[in-house]
C-alpha positions as CSV (number, residue, x, y, z in Angstrom):
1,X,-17.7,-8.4,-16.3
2,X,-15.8,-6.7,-13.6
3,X,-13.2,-8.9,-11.9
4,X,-11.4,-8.5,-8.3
5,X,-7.5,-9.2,-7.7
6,X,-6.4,-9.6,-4.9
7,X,-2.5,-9.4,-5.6
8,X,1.4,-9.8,-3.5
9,X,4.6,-8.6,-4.7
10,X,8.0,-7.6,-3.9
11,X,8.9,-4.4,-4.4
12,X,12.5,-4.0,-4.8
13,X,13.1,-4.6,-8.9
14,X,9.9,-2.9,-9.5
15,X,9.4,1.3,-10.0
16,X,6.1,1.4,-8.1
17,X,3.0,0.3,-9.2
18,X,1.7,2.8,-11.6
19,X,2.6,1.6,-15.4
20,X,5.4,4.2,-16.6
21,X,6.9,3.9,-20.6
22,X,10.0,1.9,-20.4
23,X,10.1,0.9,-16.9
24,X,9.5,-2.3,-14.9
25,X,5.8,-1.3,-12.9
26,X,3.9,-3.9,-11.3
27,X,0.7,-3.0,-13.0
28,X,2.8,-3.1,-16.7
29,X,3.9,-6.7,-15.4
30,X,0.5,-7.9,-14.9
31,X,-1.4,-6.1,-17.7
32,X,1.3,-7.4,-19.9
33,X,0.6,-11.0,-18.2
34,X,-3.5,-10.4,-18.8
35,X,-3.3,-9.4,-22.5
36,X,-1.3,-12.3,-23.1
37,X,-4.4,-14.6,-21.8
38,X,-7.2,-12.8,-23.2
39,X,-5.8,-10.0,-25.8
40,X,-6.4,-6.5,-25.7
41,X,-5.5,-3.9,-23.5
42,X,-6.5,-4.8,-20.2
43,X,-6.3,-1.5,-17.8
44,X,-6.1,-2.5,-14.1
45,X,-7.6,0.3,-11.1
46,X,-5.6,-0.5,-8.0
47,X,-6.7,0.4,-4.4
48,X,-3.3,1.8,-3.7
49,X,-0.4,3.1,-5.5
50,X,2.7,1.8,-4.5
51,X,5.9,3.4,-4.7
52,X,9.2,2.4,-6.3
53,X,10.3,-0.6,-4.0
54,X,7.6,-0.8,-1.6
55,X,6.1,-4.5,-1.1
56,X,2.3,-5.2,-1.1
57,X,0.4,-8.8,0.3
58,X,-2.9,-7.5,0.5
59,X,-2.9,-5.4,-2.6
60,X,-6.6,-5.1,-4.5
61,X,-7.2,-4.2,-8.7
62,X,-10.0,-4.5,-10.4
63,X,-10.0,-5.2,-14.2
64,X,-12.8,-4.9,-16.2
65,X,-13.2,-7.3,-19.2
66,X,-14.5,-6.8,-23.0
67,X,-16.6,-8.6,-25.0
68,X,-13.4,-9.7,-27.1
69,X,-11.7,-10.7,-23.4
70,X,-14.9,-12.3,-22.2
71,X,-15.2,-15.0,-25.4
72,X,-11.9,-16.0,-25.3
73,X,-12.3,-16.6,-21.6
74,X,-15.3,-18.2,-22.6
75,X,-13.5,-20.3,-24.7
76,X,-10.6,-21.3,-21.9
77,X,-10.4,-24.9,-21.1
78,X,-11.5,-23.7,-17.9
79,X,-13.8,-20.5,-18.4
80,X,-14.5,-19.5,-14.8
81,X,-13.1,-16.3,-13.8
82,X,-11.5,-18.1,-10.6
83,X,-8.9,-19.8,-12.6
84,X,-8.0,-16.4,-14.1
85,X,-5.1,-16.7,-11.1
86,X,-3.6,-19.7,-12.4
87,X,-3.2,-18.8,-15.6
88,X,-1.5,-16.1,-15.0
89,X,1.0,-17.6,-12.5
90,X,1.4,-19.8,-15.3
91,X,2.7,-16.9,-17.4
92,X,4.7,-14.7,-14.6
93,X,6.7,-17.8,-14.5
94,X,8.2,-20.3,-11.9
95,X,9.8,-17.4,-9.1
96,X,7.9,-14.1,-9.9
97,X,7.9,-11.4,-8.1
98,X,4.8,-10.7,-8.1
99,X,1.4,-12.9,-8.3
100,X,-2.4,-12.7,-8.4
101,X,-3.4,-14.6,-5.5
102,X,-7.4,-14.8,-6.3
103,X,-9.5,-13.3,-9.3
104,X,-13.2,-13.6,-8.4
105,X,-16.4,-11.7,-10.1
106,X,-16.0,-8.2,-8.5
107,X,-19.4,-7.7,-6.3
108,X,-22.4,-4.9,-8.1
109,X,-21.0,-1.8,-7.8
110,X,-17.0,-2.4,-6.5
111,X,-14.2,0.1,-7.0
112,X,-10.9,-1.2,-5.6
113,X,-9.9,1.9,-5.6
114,X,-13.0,4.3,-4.5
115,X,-15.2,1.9,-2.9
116,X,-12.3,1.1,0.1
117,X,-12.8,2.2,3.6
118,X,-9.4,2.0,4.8
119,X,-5.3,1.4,4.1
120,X,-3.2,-1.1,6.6
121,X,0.5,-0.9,6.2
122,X,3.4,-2.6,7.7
123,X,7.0,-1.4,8.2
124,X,9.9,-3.1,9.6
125,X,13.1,-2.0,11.1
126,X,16.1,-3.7,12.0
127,X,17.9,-2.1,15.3
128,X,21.2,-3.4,17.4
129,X,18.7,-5.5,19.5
130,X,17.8,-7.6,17.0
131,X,20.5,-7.7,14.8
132,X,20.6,-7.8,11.1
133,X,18.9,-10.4,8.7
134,X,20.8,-10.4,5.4
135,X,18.0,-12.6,4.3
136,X,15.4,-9.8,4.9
137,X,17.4,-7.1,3.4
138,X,14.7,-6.5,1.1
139,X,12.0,-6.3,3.3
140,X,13.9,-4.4,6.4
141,X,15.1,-1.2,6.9
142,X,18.5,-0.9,9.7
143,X,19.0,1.5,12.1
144,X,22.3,1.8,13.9
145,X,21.0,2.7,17.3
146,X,19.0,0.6,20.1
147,X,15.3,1.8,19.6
148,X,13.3,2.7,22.4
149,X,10.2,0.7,21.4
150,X,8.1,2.0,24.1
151,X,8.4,5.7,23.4
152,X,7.8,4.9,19.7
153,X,4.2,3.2,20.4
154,X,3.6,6.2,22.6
155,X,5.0,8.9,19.9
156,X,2.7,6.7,17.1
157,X,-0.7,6.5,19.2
158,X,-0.4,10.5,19.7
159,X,-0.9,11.2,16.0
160,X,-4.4,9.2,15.8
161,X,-7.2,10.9,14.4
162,X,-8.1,13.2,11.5
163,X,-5.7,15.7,11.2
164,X,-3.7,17.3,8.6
165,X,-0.8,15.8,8.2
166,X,0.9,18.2,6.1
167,X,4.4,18.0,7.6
168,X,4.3,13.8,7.1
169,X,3.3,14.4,3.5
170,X,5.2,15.0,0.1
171,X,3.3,18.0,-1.0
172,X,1.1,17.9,-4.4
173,X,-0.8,20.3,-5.9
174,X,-4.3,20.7,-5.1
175,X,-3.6,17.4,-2.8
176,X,-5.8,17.1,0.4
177,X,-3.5,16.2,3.3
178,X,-6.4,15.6,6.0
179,X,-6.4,12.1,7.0
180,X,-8.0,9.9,9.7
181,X,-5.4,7.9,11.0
182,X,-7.6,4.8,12.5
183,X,-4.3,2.7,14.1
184,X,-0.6,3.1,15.0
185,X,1.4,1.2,17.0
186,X,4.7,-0.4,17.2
187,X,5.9,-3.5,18.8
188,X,8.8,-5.6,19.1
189,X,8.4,-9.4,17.4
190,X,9.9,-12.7,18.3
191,X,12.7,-11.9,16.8
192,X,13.5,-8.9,17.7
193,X,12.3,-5.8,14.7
194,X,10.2,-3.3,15.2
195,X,7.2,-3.5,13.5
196,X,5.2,-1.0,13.2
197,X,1.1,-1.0,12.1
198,X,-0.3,2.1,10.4
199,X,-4.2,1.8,9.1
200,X,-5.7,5.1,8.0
201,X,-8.7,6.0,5.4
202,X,-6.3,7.1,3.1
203,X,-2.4,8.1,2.9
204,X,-0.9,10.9,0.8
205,X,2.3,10.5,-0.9
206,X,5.2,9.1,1.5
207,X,3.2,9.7,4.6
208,X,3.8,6.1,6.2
209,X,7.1,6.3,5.4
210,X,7.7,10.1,7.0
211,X,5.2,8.4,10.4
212,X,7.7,5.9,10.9
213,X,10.4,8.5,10.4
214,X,9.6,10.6,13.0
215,X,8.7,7.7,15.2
216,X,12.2,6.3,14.9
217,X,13.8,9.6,15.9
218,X,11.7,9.3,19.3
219,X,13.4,6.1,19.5
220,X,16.6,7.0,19.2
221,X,16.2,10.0,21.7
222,X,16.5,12.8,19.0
223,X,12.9,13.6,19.5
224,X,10.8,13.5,22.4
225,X,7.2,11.7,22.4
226,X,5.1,15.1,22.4
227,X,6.9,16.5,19.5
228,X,5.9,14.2,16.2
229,X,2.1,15.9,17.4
230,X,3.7,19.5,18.0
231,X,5.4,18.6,14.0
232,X,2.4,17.3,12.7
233,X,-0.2,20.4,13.9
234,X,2.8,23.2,12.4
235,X,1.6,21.6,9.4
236,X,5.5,22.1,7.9
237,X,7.7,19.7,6.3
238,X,11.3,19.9,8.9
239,X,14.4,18.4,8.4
240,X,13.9,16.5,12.6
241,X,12.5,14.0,10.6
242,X,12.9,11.8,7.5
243,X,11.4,9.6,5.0
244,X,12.6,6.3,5.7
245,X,13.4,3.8,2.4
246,X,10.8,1.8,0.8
247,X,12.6,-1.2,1.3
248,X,11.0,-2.1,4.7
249,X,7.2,-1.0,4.0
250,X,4.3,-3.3,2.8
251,X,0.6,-2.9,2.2
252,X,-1.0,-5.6,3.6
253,X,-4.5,-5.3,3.4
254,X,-7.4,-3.0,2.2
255,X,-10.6,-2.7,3.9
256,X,-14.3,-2.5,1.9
257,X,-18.0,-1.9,3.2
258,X,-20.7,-4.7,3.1
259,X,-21.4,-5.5,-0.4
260,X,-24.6,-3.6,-0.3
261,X,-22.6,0.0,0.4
262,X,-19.8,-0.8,-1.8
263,X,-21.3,1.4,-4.9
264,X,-22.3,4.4,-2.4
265,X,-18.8,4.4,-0.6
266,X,-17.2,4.5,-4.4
267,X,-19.7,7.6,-5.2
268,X,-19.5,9.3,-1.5
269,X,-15.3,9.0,-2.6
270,X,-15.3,10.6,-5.6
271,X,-17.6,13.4,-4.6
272,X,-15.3,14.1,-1.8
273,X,-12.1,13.3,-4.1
274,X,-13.3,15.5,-6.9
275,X,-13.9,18.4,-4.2
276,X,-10.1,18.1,-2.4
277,X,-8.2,17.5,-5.8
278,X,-6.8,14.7,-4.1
């Protein structure tokens, strides 16, 4: 049986996602919590991998289950795969931070990883206009300037499309860095952060992070609205912009195809994956 999680955590004690020997990961923490429940060594495929203090409420594993795991589920007080969540909030304990929100039986032919269609991120910045929330620190990055929010919309709508974004993108070796960018925007909440939305089909390493960057330059005047494009089509990595910290972006939901195309998405992905290295 092939289960879905749909999973939240916060980021900041945690050194990504990706299980790592003798660090705190998110997917150690909840393999760690799964074993516990129903033995073995449960091996979790995530739709996207975090990194080291970023924040996730839409985040999506799968987790396939052995015989072995599958009779002592079997044998559970209560054996349906839905209550698979409970238990393990049970065992995270009282204030974790993280928690599976919903196991369910994954639909015939769902990757959470290959068979997704698309990426939404959130990021959130602090300026003088709004002040700063010491009890978001851990969820908001501060800027010391008064942001121009309508320049950094424009900037962010300017990138949208499939390009390569090369200069947004920490390189790695044989690494595609041609993305669709399907949505970016920014806006100002009730309270006063910027907030900015970033959906794409895929990211590569830091590019969300290196997006908001250069949008928060135009902001503060050190770049003008036409140059993130002009930056992004020299296909070079420059020192106008910067990565900004991890602390203020979260994933916040993953998109997938009717359940009908979910195995051909997963097999179209990996043909095109195992083509661009990525």
């Amino acid at each position: 049986m092939r289960l879905r999680l749909d999973i939240a955590y916060d980021g900041t004690d945690f050194r990504g996602w990706a299980r790592q020997p003798g660090l705190r990961t998110v997917q150690g923490t909840l393999e760690g919590a799964v074993a516990r429940i129903l033995g073995g060594e449960p091996r979790l495929v995530v739709a996207g991998r975090t990194d080291a203090g970023v924040h996730a409420t839409g985040q999506v594993a799968h987790l396939d289950l052995t015989e072995a795991q599958l009779r002592r589920l079997d044998a559970a007080r209560n054996p349906a795969p839905e209550a698979l969540a409970a238990r393990l909030t049970g065992i995270l304990g009282q204030y974790p931070d993280v928690v599976v929100r919903r196991t369910s039986p994954a639909p015939e032919g769902f990757d959470a990883r290959f068979s997704a269609v698309w990426r939404r991120y959130a990021y959130r910045v602090a300026d003088r206009v709004s002040g700063y929330d010491p009890l978001a620190r851990a969820r908001t990055t501060s800027v010391a300037a008064d942001l121009d929010v309508e320049a950094m919309d424009a900037a962010a709508r300017s990138l949208i499309g499939l390009h390569d974004f090369a200069a947004y993108c920490k390189w790695r070796e044989e690494a595609t860095t041609i993305r669709t960018l399907l949505e970016f925007d920014w806006h100002r909440d009730a309270d006063g952060i910027l907030l900015a939305n970033v959906k794409a089909d895929a990211f590569c390493h830091s590019m969300v992070r290196a997006l908001v960057g250069a949008c928060v330059a135009v902001g503060q005047g050190r770049l003008g609205i036409a140059d993130v494009a002009e930056i992004r089509d020299a296909r070079e990595r420059t020192s106008e912009t910067k990565v900004l910290a991890a602390r203020g972006l979260t994933l916040t939901e993953v998109g997938y195809p009717a359940d009908e195309l979910l195995a051909d998405r997963a097999e179209q992905t990996r043909r095109r994956r195992s083509l661009d290295g990525d």
